[in-house]
Each structure stands twice: as C-alpha cells, then as structure tokens.
N, C-alpha and C positions, 0 to 999 in steps of 0.2 A: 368430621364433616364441617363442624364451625367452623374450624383454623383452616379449611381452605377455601370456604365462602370470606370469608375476614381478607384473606390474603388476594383474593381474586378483586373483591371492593377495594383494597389497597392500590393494587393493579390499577385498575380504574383510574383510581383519583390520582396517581401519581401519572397517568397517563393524560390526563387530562390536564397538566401545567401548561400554561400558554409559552407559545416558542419564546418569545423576548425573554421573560425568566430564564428557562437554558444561558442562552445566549449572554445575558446579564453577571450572570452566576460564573459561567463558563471564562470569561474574560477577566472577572476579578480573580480567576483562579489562577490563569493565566499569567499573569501580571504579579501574585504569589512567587507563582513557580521562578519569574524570571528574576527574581531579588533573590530567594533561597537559593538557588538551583546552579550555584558557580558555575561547575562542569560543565553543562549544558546551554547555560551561556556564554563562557568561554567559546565553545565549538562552531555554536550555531553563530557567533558575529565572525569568527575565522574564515569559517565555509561563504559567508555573503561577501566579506570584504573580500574573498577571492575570486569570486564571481564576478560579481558586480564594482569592476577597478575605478568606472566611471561615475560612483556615487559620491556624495557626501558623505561626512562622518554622521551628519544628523540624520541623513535620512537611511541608512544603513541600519543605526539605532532603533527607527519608528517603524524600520520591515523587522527587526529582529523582535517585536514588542507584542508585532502583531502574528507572529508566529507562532509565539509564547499562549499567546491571547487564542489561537486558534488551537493549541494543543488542547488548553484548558478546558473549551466548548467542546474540541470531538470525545472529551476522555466523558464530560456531562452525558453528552448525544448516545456515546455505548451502554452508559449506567442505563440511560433514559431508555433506551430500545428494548431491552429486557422485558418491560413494562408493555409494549405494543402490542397490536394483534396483526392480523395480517391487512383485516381493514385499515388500521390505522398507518400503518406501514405508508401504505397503497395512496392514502390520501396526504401524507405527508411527505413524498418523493414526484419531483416532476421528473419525465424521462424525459430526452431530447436523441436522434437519433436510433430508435429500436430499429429503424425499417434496414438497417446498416447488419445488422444482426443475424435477425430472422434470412435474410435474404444468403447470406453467408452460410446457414445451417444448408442451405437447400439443396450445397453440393454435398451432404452425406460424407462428406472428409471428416466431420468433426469440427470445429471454430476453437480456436485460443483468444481469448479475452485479455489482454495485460494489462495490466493498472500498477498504482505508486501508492505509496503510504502520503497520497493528497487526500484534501479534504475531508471526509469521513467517509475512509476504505471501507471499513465494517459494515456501514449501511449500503453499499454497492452490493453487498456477499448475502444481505438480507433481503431487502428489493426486487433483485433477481430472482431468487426463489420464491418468491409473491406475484410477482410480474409472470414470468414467462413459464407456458405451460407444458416443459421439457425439466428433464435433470439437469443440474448446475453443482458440478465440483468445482475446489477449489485448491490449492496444496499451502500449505502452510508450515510455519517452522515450531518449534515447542514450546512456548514459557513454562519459565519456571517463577515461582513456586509452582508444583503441580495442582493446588485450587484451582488458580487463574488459567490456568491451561485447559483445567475441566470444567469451570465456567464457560469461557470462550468458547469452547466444543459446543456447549449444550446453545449457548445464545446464538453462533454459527447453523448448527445442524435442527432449530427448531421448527422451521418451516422448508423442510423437504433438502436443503443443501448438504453436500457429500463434502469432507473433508478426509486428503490425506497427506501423514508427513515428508515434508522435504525430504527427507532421507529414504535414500534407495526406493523412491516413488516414479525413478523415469519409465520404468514396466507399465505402473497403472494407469500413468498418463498416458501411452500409449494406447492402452486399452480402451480407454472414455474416447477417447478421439475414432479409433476406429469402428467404435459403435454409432459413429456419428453425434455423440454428444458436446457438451458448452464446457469449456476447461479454464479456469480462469488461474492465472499467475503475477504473484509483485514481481516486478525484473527492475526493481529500483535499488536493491540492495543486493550486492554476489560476491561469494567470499573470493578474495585478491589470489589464494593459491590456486584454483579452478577455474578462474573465471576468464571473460577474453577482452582484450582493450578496444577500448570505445574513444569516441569526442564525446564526454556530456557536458552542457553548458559552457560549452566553450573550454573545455578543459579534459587532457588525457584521463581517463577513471576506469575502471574496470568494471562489468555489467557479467549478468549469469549466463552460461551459454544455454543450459537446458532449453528453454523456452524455444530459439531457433533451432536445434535439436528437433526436438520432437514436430516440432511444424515443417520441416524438412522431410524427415522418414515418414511422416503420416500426411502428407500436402496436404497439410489442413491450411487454411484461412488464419490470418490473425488480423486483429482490428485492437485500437486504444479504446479503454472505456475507464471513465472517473467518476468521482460520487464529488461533488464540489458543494460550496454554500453561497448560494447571492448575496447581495448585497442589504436583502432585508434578512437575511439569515434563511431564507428556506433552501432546502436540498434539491441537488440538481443529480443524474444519472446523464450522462454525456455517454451516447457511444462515435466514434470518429468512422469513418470510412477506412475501408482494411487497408494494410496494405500491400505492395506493390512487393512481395517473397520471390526473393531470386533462388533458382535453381536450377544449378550449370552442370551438377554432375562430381564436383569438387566437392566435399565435403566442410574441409579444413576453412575452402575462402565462404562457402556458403554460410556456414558461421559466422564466420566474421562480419562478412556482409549484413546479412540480416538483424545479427545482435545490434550492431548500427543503426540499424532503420527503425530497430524498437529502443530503441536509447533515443534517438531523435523523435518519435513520436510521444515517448514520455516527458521529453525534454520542449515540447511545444505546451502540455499541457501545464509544467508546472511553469512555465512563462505567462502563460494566461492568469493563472493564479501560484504567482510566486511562496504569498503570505501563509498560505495551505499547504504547502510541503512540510515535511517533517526534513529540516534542516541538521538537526541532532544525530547525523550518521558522519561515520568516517569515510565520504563514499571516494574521495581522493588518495587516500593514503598509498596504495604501493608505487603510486607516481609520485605525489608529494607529500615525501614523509614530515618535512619540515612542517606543516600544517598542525600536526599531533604531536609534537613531541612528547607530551605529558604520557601519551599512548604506548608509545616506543620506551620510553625510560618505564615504566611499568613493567612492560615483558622482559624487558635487561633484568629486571631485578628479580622477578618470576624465575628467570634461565639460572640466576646467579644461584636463588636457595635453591632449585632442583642440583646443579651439579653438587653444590654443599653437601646436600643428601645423599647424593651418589657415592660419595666419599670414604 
C-alpha cells in the first residue's frame, strides 16, 4: 500500500513539470540525437533535399534540426503522458474542429480518422479517449522489443481506447465501422509490396490501401485529424473536414482514387507543419531507390548470406 501511494505522489510531481522544461529537455535531446544519430540523419536530409529542390543548403539543415529537435520533445511528451490523468490530459490538449467529427458519427456508417506520425500521434490516441464520449479504436503495428510494445498497449488502452494489430485486422475494422464506431489509422507509412501509388509531396511514393478499402465496403466517412504543437509548445487536436470519398462501383480505381485523396489530405497537414513530421522513413523508395542506397545494399547482402545458407 506505501509503494503505491509513493508511486501515485511520484505521478503527481512528475506530472506537475511545467511545459517549457519538456520542451527544453526535449530539444537538447533532439539535437543529441542529430550528432549521434548518422543514419537518421543521413535519411531525414535525403528525403527534405528531395522535397524541398527549392531550398537552401542552410536552410534544409535548420528544418532537418528542428525535426530532430521535435523527435526529442514528442519521445519526452510519451514518457511524460504516462504520468497524466484524464484531467490533466483534458487541460492540457486544445481541440480545434470536433464539430467535423461528431457530426460525421451521425451517419451510423462508422467515421475513419487518419492521421501521420506528425506532431505527437500518441497524444491524439489519448485525448480522444478522454474527450469523446463513444469507443475509439485504433490499429497499430508491433514494436519490438516486446516491453515497449506492452508498455505502449497499456499507455494506449489506459483510458478506455481499443487497440488492434495491423495484421489480418481488415475483418475487425470492419466490424468497429459497422457498429457505427470511430476507427482511427496512420496511412503515412504502407509497405511498397501491398501498397498503391500515390503523388505525395510532390513526388511518386506508395500509401496503404486498407484504409480506402474499408471506407469503401463499409461507406463510412473519413476526415484528417493531427495532434500538432504551437508555437509556445502546447498541443493542438486538429480535426479537418472529411472528405469528398468517391464511389463509382469500380473497386480497383476507387482505391486508387481515394488512397489519393488521403495521401493529399496528410500531405496538407504535414505542410502546415513540416518540422513535426517524422522524416526518418523510406516512404519513397520503390520509386526512388536511389534515395536509400545504404537500404538496398543491405538486403543484397541479407539475399547473398541466405542463399550461402541454402547451399
């Protein structure tokens, strides 16, 4: 009983750190990571000088820094949430567009939510389950080590929200939608073998089909919604106006279509706030492989010991 009054006071005080310390903390960690962190800074200036043809070299540098600088802060903000309650959740998140939401539930289709690994995702998956007085699933992929994966579960699923794996999940999504419930999906990352071709940011990339899938067979509603940070560092819930789901009867284009329209709807938001994206993905590579090479000569070498093996 002491050690979880003790633990509960710990709560408390660590809940109680004023936001600029995050923030402070968060950016020298940041800024760590982008010295140590080759890899990932190799990547993430790759992916912006390919974007952005029209920049400086300096100022390509001062967005890849603060990218860095924003990893640092959301990876704090996750530690930090742990520690919240639902009160404090509540008062520490502004929403901006719920009435875009709610109003979308009203057709009893179900609502698809999609968002991006912007700003602090995690906190959008917590919020929500604090905020809105209905169930809120979400689908998600595994981490490994399995700790961090059964952490995340529990920091996810602590205040009422439903989590299940990407894998062989298009059935249950199905089901939350026809129940009329809130489905929320990343469609910022989609593996190149499954996936269907998109323009994002201005450039051929592959996006996941699932998401238009399911919004298709179940005519549910989809809208963008992001968790972002202003500019004094407090947390914003953004949800956008849905959109505009074609359905012709064609399966094959309605996919394509739609995947579109949710590639470009993500790709407005991480324009609004560039610096908040998680740049650190290969999301170009089966168009341009030249991008990764480091990636590509990896797996050659991967191919080469398995056939050794086989031998």
């Amino acid at each position: 009983m002491g050690d979880h009054r003790l633990k509960n006071k710990l709560k408390g005080l660590i809940a109680r750190i004023p936001k600029r310390y995050i923030i402070g903390l968060g950016k020298l960690l940041g800024g760590i990571l982008l010295l140590v962190d080759a890899r990932d800074r190799r990547l993430v200036l790759r992916n912006l000088r390919f974007i952005y043809t029209d920049f400086s070299e300096k100022r390509i540098r001062e967005l890849c820094r603060r990218v860095f600088q924003n990893l640092g802060i959301t990876f704090l903000e996750i530690c930090y949430m742990a520690t919240l309650s639902r009160e404090d959740i509540l008062a520490r998140v502004r929403i901006v567009g719920a009435e875009h939401l709610v109003r979308a539930l009203e057709g009893k289709k179900g609502l698809i939510a999609i968002t991006a690994h912007l700003g602090n995702w995690e906190m959008a998956l917590q919020f929500a389950s604090c905020y809105f007085p209905f169930p809120v699933t979400t689908v998600v992929r595994k981490m490994g080590p399995p700790w961090i994966d059964r952490w995340l579960m529990h920091l996810r699923t602590r205040f009422g929200a439903r989590v299940i794996t990407k894998d062989g999940a298009l059935r249950d999504m199905m089901k939350i939608l026809r129940h009329g419930e809130l489905l929320t999906l990343m469609v910022d990352q989609g593996r190149a073998s499954d996936g269907v071709d998109v323009t994002f940011l201005g450039r051929k990339a592959t996006a996941t089909r699932g998401a238009a899938l399911v919004a298709i067979r179940c005519e549910s509603p989809v809208l963008m919604a992001s968790c972002v940070r202003a500019a004094d560092g407090e947390l914003m819930v953004k949800i956008y106006p849905p959109l505009e789901i074609q359905r012709t009867g064609d399966l094959n284009a309605d996919v394509q279509i739609n995947s579109q329209l949710m590639s470009d709807a993500v790709e407005q938001a991480i324009r609004e706030h560039p610096d908040q994206w998680c740049w650190n993905q290969r999301k170009w590579k089966r168009h341009h492989p030249e991008l990764y090479p480091e990636f590509f000569a990896g797996k050659e070498r991967k191919k080469r010991r398995f056939a050794r093996a086989d031998v």
